[in-house]
C-alpha positions in Angstrom: -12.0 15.2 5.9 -12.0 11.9 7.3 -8.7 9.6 8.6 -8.2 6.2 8.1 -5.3 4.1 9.7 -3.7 1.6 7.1 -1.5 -1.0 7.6 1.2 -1.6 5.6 4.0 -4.3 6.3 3.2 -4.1 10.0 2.9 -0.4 10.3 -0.4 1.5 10.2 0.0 5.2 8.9 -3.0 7.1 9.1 -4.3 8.6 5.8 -6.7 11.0 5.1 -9.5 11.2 2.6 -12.6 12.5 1.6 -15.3 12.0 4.0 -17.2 8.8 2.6 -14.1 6.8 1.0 -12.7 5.8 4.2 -14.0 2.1 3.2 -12.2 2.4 -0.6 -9.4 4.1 1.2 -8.9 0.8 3.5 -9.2 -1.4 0.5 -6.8 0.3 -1.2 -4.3 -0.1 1.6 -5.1 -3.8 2.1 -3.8 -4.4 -1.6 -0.7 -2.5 -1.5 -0.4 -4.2 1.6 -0.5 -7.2 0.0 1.7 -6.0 -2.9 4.8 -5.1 -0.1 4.3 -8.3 1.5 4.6 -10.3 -2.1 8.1 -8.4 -2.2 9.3 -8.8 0.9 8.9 -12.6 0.9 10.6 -12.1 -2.5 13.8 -9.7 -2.0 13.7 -10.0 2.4 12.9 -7.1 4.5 15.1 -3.9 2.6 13.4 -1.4 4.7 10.3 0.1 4.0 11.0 3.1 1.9 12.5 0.5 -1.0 9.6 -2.0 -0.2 7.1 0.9 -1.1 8.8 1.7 -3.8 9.2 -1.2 -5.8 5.5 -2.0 -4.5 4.8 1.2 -6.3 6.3 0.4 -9.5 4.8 -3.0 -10.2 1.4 -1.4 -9.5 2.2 1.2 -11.9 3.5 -1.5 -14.4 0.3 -3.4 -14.1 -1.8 -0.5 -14.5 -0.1 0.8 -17.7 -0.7 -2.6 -18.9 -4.3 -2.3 -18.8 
């Protein structure tokens, strides 16, 4: 199993994935990086737990849409 450190809203959390994914695993984290940071600009820092959350539920939103 392989670890990969992504940064999310100026914190980097170390994940762990399958051993070859580390590169999908990184993308991944860059977009819901991005997604947090939309919010944040939006609502102001609310602390990250709520950040991740709403983050979250767009992403779900926009993937039920499809």
């Amino acid at each position: 199993m392989a670890t990969v450190n992504v940064e999310v809203n100026g914190r980097s959390y170390a994940v762990g994935c399958a051993d070859g994914q580390e590169a999908r695993v990184t993308e991944l984290g860059a977009q819901f990086d991005g997604q947090v940071r939309q919010i944040a600009q939006s609502v102001g820092q609310v602390g990250d737990l709520r950040l991740f959350l709403m983050a979250a539920l767009m992403l779900a939103d926009e993937l039920h849409e499809a």
